[in-house]
N, C-alpha and C positions, 0 to 999 in steps of 0.2 A: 504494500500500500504506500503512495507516495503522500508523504504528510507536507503539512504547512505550505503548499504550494510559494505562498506570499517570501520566505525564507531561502534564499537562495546562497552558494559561495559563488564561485566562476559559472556564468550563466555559458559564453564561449569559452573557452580552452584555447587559448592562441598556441593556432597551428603552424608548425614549419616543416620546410623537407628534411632540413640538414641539423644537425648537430647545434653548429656555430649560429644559425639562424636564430635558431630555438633558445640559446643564452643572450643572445642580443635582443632578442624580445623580450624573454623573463628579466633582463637587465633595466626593462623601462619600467620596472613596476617597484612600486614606491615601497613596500616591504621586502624586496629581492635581498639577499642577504648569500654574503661567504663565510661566514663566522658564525660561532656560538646559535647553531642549531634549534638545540631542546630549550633555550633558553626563550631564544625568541617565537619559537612555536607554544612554553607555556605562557610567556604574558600575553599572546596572542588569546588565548584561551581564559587566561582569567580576565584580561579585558572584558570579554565576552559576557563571562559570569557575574561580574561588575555591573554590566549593562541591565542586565537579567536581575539582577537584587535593585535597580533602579526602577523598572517597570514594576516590579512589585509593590513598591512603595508608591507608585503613581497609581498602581490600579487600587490598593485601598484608598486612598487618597479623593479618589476621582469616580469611582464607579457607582454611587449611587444620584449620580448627574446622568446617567444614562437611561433613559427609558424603555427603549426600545431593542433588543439586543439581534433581532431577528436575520439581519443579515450579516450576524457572526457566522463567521468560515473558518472553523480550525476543527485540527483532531488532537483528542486532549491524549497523553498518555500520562496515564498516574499510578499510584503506587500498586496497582491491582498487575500490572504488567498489560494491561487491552488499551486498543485505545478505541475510544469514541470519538465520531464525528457530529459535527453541528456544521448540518449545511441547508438552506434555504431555497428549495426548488422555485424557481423563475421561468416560466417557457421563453426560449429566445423568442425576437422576432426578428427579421431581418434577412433570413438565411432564403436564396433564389436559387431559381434551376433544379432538376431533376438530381445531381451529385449534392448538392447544398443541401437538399430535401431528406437525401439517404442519411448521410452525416448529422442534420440535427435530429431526424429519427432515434439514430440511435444514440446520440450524447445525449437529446430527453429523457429515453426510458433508461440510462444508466442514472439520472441523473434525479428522475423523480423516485429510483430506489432509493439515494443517497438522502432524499428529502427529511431533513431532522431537525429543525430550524428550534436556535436557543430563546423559548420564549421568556423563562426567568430565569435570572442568576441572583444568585445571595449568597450568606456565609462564606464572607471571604473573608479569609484568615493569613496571618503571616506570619509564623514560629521567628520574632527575632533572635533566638539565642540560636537555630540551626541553618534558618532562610527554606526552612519548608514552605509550602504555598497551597492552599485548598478554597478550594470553593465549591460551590454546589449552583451544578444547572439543570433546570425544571425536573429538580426531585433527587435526582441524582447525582452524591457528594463524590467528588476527586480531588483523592487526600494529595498531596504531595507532585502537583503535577511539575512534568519536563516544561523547560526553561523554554525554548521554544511556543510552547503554549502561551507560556508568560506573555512572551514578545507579540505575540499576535492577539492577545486579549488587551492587551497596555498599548496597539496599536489602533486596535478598533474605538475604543473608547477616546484617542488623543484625536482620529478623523473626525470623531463623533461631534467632538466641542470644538474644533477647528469648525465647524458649519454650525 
């Protein structure tokens, strides 16, 4: 199952034929690095987790400004090891021609099984002394969710009050 769609690293992968190509490319990029490896790949990572105990702090902070959570798009995985989806079936419109027809055909009926749309969220909790994270959406509590979740629930809610 592909989660968080919204969450990406390298969307392209800069391609080259050769060797020398491929370091002169990866040479343009602004974390490129010949030295100190594990070092700079864990503050990479705790950056990360930093970010993530940020949005936790935004989302109690801020989530009871939210009314409406319906066209939250994420899949949570929490301490249960499953993960659950909260996705809000939409019929496109737009889609022409006879291959356009086929295609939203069948992204509809994949897409009104995925139909799970978050109508309440509450108990949202934040373990300061571990940075656990839980909350409960329509009915059903997820103790401990991935950091990832965080970021896409702490983004929905900052669109939310941006408009």
């Amino acid at each position: 199952m592909t989660r968080n769609i919204k969450i990406h690293g390298l969307v392209f992968r800069p391609c080259s034929l050769d060797f020398q190509e491929n370091e002169e490319r990866m040479r343009t990029a602004i974390d490129f690095t010949e030295i100190d490896f594990l070092e700079k790949y864990n503050d990479s990572i705790v950056v990360g987790q930093i970010i993530a105990e940020s949005a936790k702090i935004f989302i109690c902070k801020n989530w009871e400004s939210i009314k409406d959570w319906s066209d939250l798009e994420v899949e949570i995985l929490d301490n249960s090891g499953e993960v659950t989806e909260y996705y809000n079936y939409k019929d496109e419109e737009g889609w022409v021609g006879k291959i356009g027809n086929l295609i939203k055909s069948s992204l509809n009926k994949r897409n009104k099984e995925r139909h799970n749309p978050a109508t309440e969220v509450k108990d949202i909790c934040l373990d300061p002394t571990d940075g656990d994270f839980s909350l409960t959406i329509n009915g059903k509590e997820h103790w401990w969710i991935d950091n990832e979740s965080v970021i896409i629930i702490a983004d929905y809610i900052e669109q939310k009050l941006k408009k």
